[in-house]
N, C-alpha and C positions, 0 to 999 in steps of 0.2 A: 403074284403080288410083290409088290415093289417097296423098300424100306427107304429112306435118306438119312444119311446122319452125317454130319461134321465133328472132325476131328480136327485139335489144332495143337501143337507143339509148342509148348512152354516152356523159355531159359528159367533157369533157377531167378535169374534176373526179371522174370514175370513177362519178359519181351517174345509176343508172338512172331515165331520163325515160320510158318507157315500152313495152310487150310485146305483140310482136304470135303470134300465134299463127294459120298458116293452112294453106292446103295446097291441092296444086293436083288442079284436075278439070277439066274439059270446060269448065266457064263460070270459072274461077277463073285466075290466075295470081300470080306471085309479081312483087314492082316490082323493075322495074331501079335500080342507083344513084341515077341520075337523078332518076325518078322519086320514091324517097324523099328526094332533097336536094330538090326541090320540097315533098313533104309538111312537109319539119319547117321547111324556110325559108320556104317561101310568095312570098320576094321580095316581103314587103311592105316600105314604106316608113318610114323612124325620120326623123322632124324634128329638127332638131338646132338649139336655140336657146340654146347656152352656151357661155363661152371656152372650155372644157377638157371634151373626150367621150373619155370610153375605151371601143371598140368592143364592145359584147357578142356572144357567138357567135349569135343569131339576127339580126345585124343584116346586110341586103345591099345593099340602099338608102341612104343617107343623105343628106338632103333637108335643108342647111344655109340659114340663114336667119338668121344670129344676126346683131347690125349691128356686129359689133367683128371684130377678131382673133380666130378660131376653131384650137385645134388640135386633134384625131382623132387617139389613139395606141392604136394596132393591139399587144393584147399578146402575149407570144411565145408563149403557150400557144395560141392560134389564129392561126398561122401554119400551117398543115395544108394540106398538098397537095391544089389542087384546091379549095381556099377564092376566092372574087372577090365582090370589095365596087365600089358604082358610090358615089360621091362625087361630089356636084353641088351648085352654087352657085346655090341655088334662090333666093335675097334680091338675086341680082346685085348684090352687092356687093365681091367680091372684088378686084376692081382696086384698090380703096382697103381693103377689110378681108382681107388673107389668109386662106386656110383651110391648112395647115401639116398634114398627114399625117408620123404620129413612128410609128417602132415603140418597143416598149418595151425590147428588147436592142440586143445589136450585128448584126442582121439588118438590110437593105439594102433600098431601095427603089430598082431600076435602079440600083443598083450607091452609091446615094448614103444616105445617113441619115434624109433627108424628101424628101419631094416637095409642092409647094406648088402651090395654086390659086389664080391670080394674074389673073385674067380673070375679068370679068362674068358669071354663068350658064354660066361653063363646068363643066366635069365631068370627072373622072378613075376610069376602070376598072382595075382592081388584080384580078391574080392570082395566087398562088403555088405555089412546087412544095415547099410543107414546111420550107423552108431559110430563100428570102427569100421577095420581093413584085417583081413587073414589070408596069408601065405597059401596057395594050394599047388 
């Protein structure tokens, strides 16, 4: 027996990205969550060579490099549960050039307003549960 169901991906901006239409058999199944947060994110990589990045929702990687003051402002409308971004200090340069992670409301990063990358090549994992953003 044979199932069909459509699946269709929705920006936070309501605009359908695209429609799957499939159904399960013997050689077929349907993806898990997971799974499609893999397909549409990929977890590739965004270089970030500018004082001022506003997050866009395909981004999970961000691979800083810029030689000044950097700050990443996470906006509220991708604050979604189960959203994690890795932020990494790919130029090492942060000791002397901060990277400054802002949301764009009054949402919290560990309980504080930014969180700051203040070490050489170091790197910050953020996760949220919808509300804010916490360090892990």
């Amino acid at each position: 027996m044979s199932e069909t169901r459509e699946l269709q991906v929705i920006l936070s901006s309501g605009e359908v990205t695209s429609t799957y239409q499939g159904g399960i058999t013997s050689d077929d199944k349907y993806l898990t969550s997971s799974e499609i947060d893999a397909k549409i994110v990929g977890g590739e990589v965004t270089s970030i060579n500018v004082a001022a990045y506003a997050l866009l929702i395909t981004d999970t990687i961000l691979s800083v490099s810029y030689a000044g003051a950097c700050t990443i402002t996470i906006p509220t409308a991708q604050i979604t549960n189960g959203r994690r971004l890795v932020i990494k200090d790919a130029g090492g340069l942060a000791g002397t050039n901060n990277i400054t992670i802002a949301t764009e409301g009054a949402e919290t990063i560990d309980g504080s307003a930014t969180a700051v990358i203040n070490s050489d090549y170091s790197a910050i994992n953020i996760y949220s549960d919808g509300t804010n953003l916490y360090i892990y």
